[in-house]
N, C-alpha and C positions, 0 to 999 in steps of 0.2 A: 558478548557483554551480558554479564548475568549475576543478580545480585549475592552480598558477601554470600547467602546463605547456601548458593548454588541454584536459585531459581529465579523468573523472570519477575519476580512478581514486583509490582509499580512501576516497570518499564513503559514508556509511552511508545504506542506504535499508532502512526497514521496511516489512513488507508487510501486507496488510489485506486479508481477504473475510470474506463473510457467505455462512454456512451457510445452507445450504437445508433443509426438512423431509425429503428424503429424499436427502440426497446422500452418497454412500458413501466410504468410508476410500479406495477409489481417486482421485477425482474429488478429495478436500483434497490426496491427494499429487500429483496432476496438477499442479494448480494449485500446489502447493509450488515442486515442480520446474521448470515456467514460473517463477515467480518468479527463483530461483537461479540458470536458463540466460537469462533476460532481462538481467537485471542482471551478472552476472556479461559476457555479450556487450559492456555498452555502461559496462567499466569500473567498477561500482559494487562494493561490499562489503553483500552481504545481512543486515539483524540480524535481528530480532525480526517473527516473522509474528505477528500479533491475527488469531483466526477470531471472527467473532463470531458469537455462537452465539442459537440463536431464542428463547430462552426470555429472554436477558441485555441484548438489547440496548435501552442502547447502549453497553454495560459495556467491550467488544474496544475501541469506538471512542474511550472514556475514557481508556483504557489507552496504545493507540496514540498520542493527542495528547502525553499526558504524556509518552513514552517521544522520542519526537523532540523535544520541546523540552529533555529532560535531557540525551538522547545527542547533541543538536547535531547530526539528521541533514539531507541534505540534500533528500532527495524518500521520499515512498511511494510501491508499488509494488501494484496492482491490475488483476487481472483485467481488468475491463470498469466503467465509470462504476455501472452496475446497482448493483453490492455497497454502494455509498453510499447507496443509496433507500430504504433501511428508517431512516434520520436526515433525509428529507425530500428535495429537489430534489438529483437528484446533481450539475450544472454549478453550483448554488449552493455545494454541501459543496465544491467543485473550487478553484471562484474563494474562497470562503473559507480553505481550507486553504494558497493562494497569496498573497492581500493580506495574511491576518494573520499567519499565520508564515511567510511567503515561502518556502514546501517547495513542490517539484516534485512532481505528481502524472504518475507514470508507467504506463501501460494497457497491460496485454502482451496484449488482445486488442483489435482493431478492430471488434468486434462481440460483442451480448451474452449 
């Protein structure tokens, strides 16, 4: 999905990770900020980050679906495949979140 001109730009991507038991207010803003300098690099328009949080899940990931199929966005934006694993196989939540709502999932790291 990419605009007439050939590029992403005003595409909405939401972004998504799963809190860890001990990960600190720095380490969500880390990873915020990846988000915003990922996206923002390759044309996109950042909305709504879902943390999902240890006690809730799958509540972020509930949220999250709902939230791009209202706002019509075009891809989510995570860290590393991992953050998907607490809802079961992450390449499966991948290829799902691509054949059934045709959203791009996008990885601002190459490693987990």
């Amino acid at each position: 999905m990419t605009a007439g001109n050939g590029t992403n730009e005003h595409q909405l991507v939401h972004g998504y990770y799963r809190e860890h038991l001990f990960m600190s207010a720095r380490e969500k803003a880390d990873i915020r900020a990846r988000f915003s300098t990922y996206t923002e690099q390759r044309g996109y328009q950042l909305g709504k980050i879902f943390e999902e949080k240890v006690e809730s899940v799958p509540a972020a990931f509930s949220e999250l679906v709902d939230a791009v199929v209202s706002d019509r966005a075009a891809a989510v934006v995570v860290p590393n495949l991992a953050h998907f694993a607490v809802l079961g196989n992450p390449v499966r939540i991948r290829e799902e979140l691509r054949s059934v709502l045709q959203l791009a999932v996008l990885v601002t790291d190459q490693h987990p």
